[in-house]
Structures are given as structure tokens and as C-alpha cells.
N, C-alpha and C positions, 0 to 999 in steps of 0.2 A: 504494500500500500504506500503512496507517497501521499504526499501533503495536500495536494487538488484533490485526491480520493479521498480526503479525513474532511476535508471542505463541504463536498456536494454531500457525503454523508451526514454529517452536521445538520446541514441545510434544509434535507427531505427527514432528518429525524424533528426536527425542528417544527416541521409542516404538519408532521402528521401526528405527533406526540402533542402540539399547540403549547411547547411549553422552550423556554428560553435557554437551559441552565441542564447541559448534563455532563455525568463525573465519566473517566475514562481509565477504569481501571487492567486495561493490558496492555503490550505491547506497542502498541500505538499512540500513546502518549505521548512517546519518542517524539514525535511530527508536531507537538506542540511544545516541545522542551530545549526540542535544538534544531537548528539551522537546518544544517549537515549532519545528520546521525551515519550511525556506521551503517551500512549494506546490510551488517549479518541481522541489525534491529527491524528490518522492513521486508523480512520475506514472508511472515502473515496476512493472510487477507483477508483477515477478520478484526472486527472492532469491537472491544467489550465496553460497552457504555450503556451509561444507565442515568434515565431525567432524572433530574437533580429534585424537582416538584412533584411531576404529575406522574407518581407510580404508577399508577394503574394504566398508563398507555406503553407500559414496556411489554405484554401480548400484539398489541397490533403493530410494535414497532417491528419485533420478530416477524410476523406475519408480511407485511410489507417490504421488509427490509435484509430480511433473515437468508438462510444460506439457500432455503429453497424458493424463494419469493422470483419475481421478474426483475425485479431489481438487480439480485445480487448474478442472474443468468445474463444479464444485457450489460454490466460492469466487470463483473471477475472481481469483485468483493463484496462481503459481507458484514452486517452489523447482528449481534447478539447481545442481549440486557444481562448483564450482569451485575449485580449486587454490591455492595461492600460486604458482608456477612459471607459471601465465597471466598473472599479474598482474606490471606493475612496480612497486616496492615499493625504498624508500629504506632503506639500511644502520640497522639497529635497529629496523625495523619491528613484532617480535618483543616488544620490551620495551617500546613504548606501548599495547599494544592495552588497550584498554577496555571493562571486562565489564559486562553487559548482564543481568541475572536480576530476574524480578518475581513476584508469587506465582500469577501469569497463567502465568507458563512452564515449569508442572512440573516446578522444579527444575534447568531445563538451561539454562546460561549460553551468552551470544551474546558470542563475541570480537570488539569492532567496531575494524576498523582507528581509532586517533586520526586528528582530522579533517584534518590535514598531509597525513597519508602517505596516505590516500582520496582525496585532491587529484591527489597526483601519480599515483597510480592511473590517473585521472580523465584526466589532464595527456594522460599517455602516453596511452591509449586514442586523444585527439584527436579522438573524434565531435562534429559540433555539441551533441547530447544532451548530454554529458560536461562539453563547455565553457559550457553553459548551466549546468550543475549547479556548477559551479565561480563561474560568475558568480553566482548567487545566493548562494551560501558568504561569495563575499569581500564582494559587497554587503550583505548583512547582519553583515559583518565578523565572522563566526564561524572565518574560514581568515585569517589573513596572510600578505600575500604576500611577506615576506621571509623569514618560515619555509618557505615555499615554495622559494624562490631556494634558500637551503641547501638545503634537501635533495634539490632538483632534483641536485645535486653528488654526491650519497653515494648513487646508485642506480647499481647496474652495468648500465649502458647503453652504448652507442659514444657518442661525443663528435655524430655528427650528429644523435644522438637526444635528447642534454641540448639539444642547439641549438635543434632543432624545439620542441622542450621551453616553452626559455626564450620564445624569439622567440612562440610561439603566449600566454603569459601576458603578457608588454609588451602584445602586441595587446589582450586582453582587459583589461588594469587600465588603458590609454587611453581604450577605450571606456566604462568605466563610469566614468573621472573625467569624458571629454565628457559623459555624459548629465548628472550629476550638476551640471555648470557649467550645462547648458541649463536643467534644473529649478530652479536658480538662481535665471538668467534671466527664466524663466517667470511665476515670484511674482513 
């Protein structure tokens, strides 16, 4: 998905939802967060977003807008509602989010998780996708991972889930200082 596709999506959720204000809790947020994200953040073509107001129009927005609709057959992407309560989400989540409105989006703002708490998102999910999408974050050093650490802490989760948490991020900021030592190397 790129940026024009998070737009008209916006736009037609916007129309049919009748409501101004929705949060965007997956990968896609990317496209309201930075410029230039990496590649490896834009190969989904689905949007998790969910109106900010008017619950109750998140069935017809699936309907209309969803993987099987006419929409998403005449695009080549998709929108799906998704929750805050699907998602795990670090204490204050609420009061980073990051709006998102261009003259492209008819007016209706995209609440994109800040790029921390989309991390831990991310984190917790634990799909290779996810931790692909997190590696490219930190390698391009758009996430820190010590902002990470903390807020790993401040989600309510069980402690074996901060664990799995934590242990799967060492993994991953290992790997990408080995590659970075072989690249080195390499030169």
C-alpha cells in the first residue's frame, strides 16, 4: 500500500462510516508516520482501522471496503476494523497517537499509532512479517530500541509475554548488529 492508497481509503471510509476520526492500528500507519518508510513496511494491503466515533459503522465499512467487497477487487487493497482491545498497546498509547490528514483525505484524519507503540504492537503479534517490519524500523533507526525496552514494561500483559517480548527483540537487535559488523567486513 502507499500513501495515495491510505488516502482514497480514508476518504471512502470516511463517506461511508459518516464519521471524521479513525485510529490505525497496523502496519500502515507507517504512511502517516514517515515520509519514506522502508519497502519491507509496505508490502501489506490491508489496512487495520477502526472510526474513532461511530462504532457501529465498522460492519459496513468491512462490507464495503473489506477484502471481499468491489472495492478492494477494483484496487488491490483492502480495509478491515480493527479494535484497540486486539491489539497490545503500551500504557499511554492514547496520548501519542499521531494525526495523519492531507487535502487527499477528504477531510478525515488517520490516528496512526507513534512509531514505539506500533513496535510493540508488532512485538507482541511475533509473526516473522511483524519482526521483519520491526527490523527494518530499527535499521533504519526510525524505532529505538530502548524506547522499546520501556514500554515493553507498561503494557498489560503477563510477565511471560513481556518475556517472549523482550527475548524475541535481543534476538533481533543481535542480528542486525551481526549483519551490520559483516557489511563492515565486506568493504
Amino acid at each position: 500500500m502507499n500513501r495515495n492508497q491510505l488516502e482514497r481509503a480514508l476518504r471512502s471510509a470516511g463517506e461511508i462510516a459518516r464519521d471524521r476520526d479513525f485510529y490505525i492500528f497496523g502496519s500502515q500507519a507507517i504512511l502517516g508516520l514517515v515520509t519514506r518508510p522502508p519497502k519491507r513496511c509496505l508490502v501489506s494491503m490491508e489496512l487495520d482501522i477502526y472510526p474513532r466515533n461511530n462504532y457501529q459503522a465498522a460492519p459496513m465499512l468491512v462490507a464495503k471496503l473489506g477484502r471481499r467487497s468491489v472495492f478492494s477487487k477494483r484496487n488491490g487493497y483492502f480495509l478491515d476494523c480493527v479494535s484497540s482491545e486486539l491489539a497490545t498497546l503500551p500504557e499511554g498509547w492514547t496520548d501519542r497517537l499521531v494525526p495523519f490528514r492531507t487535502k487527499n483525505t477528504g477531510g478525515v484524519t488517520d490516528w496512526c499509532l507513534e512509531i514505539h507503540d506500533l513496535v510493540i504492537s508488532k512485538l507482541a503479534a511475533g509473526r516473522p512479517k511483524d519482526l521483519e517490519y520491526i527490523t527494518a524500523l530499527v535499521t533504519r533507526k526510525l524505532a529505538t530500541p530502548l524506547i522499546v525496552k520501556v514500554r515493553i514494561d507498561s503494557i498489560g500483559a503477563n510477565t511471560g509475554t513481556k518475556e517472549t517480548m523482550r527475548l524475541a527483540l535481543k534476538q533481533m537487535l543481535t542480528r542486525i548488529k551481526n549483519a551490520r559488523r559483516k557489511s563492515r567486513v565486506a568493504k
